[in-house]
C-alpha positions in Angstrom: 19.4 36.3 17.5 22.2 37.0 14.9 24.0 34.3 15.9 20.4 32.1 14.7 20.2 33.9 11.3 24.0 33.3 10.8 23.5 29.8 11.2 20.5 29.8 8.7 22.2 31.8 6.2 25.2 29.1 6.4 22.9 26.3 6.8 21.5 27.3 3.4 24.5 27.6 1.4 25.6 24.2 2.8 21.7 22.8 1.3 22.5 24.7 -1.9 26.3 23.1 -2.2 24.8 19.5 -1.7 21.9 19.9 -4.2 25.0 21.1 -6.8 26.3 17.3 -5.8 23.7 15.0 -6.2 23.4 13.5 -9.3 20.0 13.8 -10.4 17.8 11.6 -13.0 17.3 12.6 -16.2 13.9 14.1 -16.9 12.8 11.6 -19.5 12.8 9.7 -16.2 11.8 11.6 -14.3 8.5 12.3 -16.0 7.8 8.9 -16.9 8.0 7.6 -13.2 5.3 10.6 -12.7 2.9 9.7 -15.3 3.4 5.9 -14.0 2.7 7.6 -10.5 -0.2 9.0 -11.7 -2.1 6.6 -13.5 -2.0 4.2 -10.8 -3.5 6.8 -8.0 -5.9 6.9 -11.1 -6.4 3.5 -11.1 -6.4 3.3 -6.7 -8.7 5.6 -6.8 -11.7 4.5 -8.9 -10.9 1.1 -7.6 -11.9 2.0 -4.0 -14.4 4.5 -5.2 -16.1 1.4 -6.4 -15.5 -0.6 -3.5 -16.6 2.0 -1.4 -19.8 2.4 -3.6 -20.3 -1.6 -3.0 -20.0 -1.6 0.5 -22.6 1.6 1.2 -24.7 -0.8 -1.1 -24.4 -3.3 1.0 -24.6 -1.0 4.4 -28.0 0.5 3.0 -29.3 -3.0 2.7 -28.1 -4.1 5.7 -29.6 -1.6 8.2 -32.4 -0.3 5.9 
């Protein structure tokens, strides 16, 4: 069992030494590729909100 947490612990400091190596984007980027994100699950969303609206419509009419 110490042997498992040993591994862990050094597993960890290995993550921690490689996240201190990857070059990151800036957050001006970083926040506008969110917000772009964003608005189009926005946008997806009312979209098949609408379609999904159309087609019960169309269901209800369908089998009364």
């Amino acid at each position: 069992m110490r042997d498992k947490i040993r591994q862990l612990v050094e597993f960890l400091k290995e993550v921690k030494a490689e996240t201190k190596r990857v070059s990151w984007a800036p957050r001006k980027q970083v926040l506008g590729a969110t917000f772009v994100v964003l608005v189009l699950v926005i946008i997806m969303a009312i979209y098949l909100g609408i379609v999904d609206l159309i087609v019960a419509a169309f269901m209800k009419a369908i089998l009364g």
